[in-house]
C-alpha positions, 0 to 999 in steps of 0.5 A, spaced: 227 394 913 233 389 911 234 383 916 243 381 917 240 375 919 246 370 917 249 375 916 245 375 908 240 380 906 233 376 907 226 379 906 223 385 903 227 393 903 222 398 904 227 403 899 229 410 904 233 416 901 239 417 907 245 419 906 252 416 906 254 419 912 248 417 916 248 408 913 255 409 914 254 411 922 249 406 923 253 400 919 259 401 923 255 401 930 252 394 927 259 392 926 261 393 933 255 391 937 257 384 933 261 379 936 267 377 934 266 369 931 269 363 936 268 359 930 275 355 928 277 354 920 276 348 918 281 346 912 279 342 906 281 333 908 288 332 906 286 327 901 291 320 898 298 321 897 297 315 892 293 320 888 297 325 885 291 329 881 283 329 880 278 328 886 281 326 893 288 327 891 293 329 896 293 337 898 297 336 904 299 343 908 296 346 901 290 344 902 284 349 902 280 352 908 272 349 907 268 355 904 263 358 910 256 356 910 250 361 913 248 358 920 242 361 922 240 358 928 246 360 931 244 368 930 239 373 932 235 376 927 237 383 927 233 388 925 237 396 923 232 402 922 234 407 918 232 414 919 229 416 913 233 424 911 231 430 907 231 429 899 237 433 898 235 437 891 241 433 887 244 437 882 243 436 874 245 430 870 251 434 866 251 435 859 256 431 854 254 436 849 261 438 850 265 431 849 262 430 842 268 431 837 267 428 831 263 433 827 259 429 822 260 428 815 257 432 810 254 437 814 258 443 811 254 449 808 255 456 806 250 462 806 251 467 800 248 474 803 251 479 798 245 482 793 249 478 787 253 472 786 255 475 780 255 482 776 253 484 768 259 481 766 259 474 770 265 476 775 263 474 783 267 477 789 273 474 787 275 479 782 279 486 784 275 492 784 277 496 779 272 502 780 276 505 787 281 511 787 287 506 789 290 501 784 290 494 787 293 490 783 300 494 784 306 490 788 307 498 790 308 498 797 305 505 799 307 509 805 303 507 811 300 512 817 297 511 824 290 510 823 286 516 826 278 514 826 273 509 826 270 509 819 266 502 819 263 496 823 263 490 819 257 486 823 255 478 824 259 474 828 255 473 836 262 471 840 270 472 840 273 473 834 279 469 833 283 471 827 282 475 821 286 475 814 285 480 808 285 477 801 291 476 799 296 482 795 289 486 794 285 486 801 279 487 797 276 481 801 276 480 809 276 473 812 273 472 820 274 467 824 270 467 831 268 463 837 261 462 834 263 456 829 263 461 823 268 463 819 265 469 814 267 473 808 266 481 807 268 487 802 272 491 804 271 496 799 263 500 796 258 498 801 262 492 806 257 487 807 257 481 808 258 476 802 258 469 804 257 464 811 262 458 811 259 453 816 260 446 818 265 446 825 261 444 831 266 449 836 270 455 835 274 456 830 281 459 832 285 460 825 284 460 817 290 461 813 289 463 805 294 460 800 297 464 794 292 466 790 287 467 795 282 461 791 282 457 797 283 458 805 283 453 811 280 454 817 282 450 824 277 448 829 276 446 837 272 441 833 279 437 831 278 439 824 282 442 819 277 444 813 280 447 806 274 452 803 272 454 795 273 462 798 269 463 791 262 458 792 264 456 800 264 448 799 268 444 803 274 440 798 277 437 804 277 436 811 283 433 816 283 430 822 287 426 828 283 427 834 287 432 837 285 440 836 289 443 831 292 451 834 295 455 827 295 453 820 299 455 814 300 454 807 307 453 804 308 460 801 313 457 796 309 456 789 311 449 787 309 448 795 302 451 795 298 445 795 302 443 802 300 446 809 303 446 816 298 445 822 301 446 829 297 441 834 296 440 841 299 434 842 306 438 841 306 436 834 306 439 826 304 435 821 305 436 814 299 434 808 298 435 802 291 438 799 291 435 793 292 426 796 288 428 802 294 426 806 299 426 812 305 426 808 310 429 815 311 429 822 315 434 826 315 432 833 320 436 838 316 440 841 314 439 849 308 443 848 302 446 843 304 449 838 302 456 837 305 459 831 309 457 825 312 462 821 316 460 813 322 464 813 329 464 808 325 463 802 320 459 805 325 453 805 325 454 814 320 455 819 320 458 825 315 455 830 314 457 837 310 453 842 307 453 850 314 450 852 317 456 851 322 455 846 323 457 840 325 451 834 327 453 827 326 447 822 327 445 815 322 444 811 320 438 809 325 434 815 323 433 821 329 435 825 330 442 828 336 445 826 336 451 832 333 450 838 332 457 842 330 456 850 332 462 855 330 461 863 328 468 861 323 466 856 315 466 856 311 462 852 310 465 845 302 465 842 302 470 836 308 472 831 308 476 825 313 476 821 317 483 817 315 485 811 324 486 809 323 477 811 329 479 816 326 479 823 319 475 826 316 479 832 312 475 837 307 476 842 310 474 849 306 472 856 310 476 859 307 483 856 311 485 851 314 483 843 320 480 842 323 480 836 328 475 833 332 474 826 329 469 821 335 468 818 341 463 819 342 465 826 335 466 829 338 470 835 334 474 838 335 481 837 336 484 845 335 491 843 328 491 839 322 490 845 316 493 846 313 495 851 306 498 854 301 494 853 298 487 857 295 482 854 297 476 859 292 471 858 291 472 851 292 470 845 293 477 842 296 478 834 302 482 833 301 485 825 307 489 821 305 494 816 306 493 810 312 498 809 315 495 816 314 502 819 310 501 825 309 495 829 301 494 832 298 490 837 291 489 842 290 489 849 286 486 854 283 493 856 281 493 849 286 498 846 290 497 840 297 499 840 302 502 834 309 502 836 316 505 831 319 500 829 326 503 829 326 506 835 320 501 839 318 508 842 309 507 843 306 513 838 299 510 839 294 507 843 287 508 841 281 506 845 277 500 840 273 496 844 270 494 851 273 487 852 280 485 850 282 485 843 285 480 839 285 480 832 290 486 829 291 486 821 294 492 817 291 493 809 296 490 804 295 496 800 292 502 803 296 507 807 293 507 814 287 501 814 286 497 820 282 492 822 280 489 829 276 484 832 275 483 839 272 479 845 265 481 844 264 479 837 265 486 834 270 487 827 272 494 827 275 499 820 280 504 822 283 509 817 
């Protein structure tokens, strides 16, 4: 029970579970039974006007009005009584599991899971088969067909892969980057096992670049981080952060600039580090939206970047002012891209359902009779990947198909039927004639050939 008498709790509050709607009826029925106060405001004395300041000096007309005191003999006691409600079930206190960002240091591990980590002569993974009916080494770039059959499925990941990158030149490694927070290393060739683990983001990974010579990798988190990897034994050499989660990350292919990489971020902004100082050495900001994709072109002195603002920007690198800025009312965001072994057009995967494709030389012009068609993956950030003969164009699609496409005549030749859920990921073996690799919603990696 609570006393209103003198308009001032008094007594002792027997504690009740009502609702609000039911305390909100009962005060405003209070409120109007109450009856309105014939009581005059006094004012504060208007004090001497020989005083300017301190106790007593003239307030005049400004003075203040005399605070109210409780009377309580000039009231009743009323006396409210609420009608106690059903206890509600109250729903659970959320988790804040998901709000912690900062991934806590030193928490980087890595999990061998190959027989040995070295052979008869001390070599580990990184070295190049040699014991294959294909020489890997070559710059050689063979004829490429449509792959007919699944041959493998490479398994460890527990949810959606996000991106997958071959070793580069030789593709005798496979790199994996998934929702489960992983990122995981397989042979391509012998028995395609798992070899090694790399753990240490605390949410979804959603790209891993390799540099030049493959010793190396970045992997971009949710988690906000950026980490850069020893491929070899899987320690973390460095990690990279500004608080805002990171979309794509590209090492700079030139070989004078290898130790730099740009990283495409949700604030709408590129940066620019150097791995060797561990630090942020450019800023890009144009964009009005996350970036998605960052493409070198021209020799590696431009990039293209492609952004959810719909537009299409072409930098110089290293100066942090567009050169060519593309905006069309037709134009829909852009989420993957891909560039073409001839370096002379990039392809991007469009949320309109369909792939653009784009000169990566001076004018960026977009080349209007090249698009192709048949395939959905709206919603999606689904991959685009040439061939390494520049042939044929592939790409997934949310019914879980992945789709191949001429590239002369854009004509669709294929359409395999590679999982249940959507497939994301598509890359196409730098050195065999008709290897693919898929990655899908579900977790699942699949060889084709």
């Amino acid at each position: 029970m609570t006393s209103t008498k003198g308009k001032v709790p008094t007594g002792f509050a027997d504690e009740i579970v009502i609702s609000e709607t039911s305390f909100r009826t009962a005060r405003h029925a209070l409120i109007s039974n109450q009856q309105p106060n014939s009581k005059k405001r006094k004012r504060e004395e208007k004090g001497d006007l020989s005083v300017v300041s301190g106790p007593g000096s003239y307030k005049g007309p400004w003075a203040r009005f005399e605070e109210e005191q409780p009377d309580s003999s000039s009231e009743e006691e009323v006396e409210v009584e609420y009608e106690e409600d059903e206890i509600e079930e109250q729903p659970a206190k959320p988790s804040k599991a998901g709000t912690s960002y900062g991934a806590e240091p030193d928490k980087e591990t890595t999990v061998f899971h190959g027989a040995e980590q070295f052979d008869y002569q001390g070599r580990t993974y990184m070295h190049i088969p040699q014991d294959l009916g294909i020489d890997l080494r070559t710059d050689d770039v063979a004829k490429n067909y449509i792959p007919k059959k699944h041959i493998h499925t490479f398994s460890g990941h527990s949810k959606a892969i996000t991106q997958m990158r071959f070793f580069p030149h030789s593709g005798h490694l496979l790199l994996s980057a998934s929702a489960d927070n992983t990122v995981k290393l397989f042979d391509t060739y012998h028995d395609r096992a798992l070899l090694r683990s790399f753990n240490g983001h605390t949410k979804s990974v959603n790209d891993v670049s390799f540099n030049n010579d493959g010793s190396r990798f970045l992997s971009a988190s949710y988690d906000r981080y950026m980490k850069l990897w020893d491929t070899e034994y899987g320690k973390c050499i460095a990690k990279f952060t500004t608080g805002k989660t990171p979309h794509v990350v590209r090492f700079n292919p030139a070989p004078h600039l290898n130790h730099e990489f740009l990283a495409g971020m949700s604030d709408k902004k590129i940066l620019q580090y150097d791995t060797r100082a561990g630090t942020q050495v450019q800023e890009y900001d144009h964009h009005l939206g996350p970036v998605n994709t960052i493409t070198f072109c021209d020799e590696n002195r431009r990039f293209i970047t492609t952004s959810d603002d719909k537009s299409l920007r072409a930098w110089e690198y290293g100066i942090p002012v567009p050169i060519k800025f593309i905006a069309e009312p037709h134009m829909f965001a852009m989420t993957r891209g891909d560039m073409h072994p001839s370096q002379k057009y990039v392809a991007y995967a469009n949320q309109d359902n369909q792939i653009t494709v784009y000169s990566a030389l001076d004018r960026f012009k977009q080349n209007r009779k090249k698009a192709f068609l048949g395939h959905n993956h709206a919603g999606y950030a689904i991959d685009v990947a040439f061939s390494p003969d520049g042939q044929f164009v592939s790409s997934g699609d949310t019914g879980g198909y992945v789709c191949f496409w001429d590239w002369k005549t854009c004509k669709m030749y294929e359409k395999i039927k590679a999982s249940e859920g959507p497939l994301i990921a598509v890359q196409w073996h730098p050195r065999e004639t008709s290897k693919v690799v898929t990655g899908d919603l579900n977790g699942t990696i699949k060889y084709w050939d």
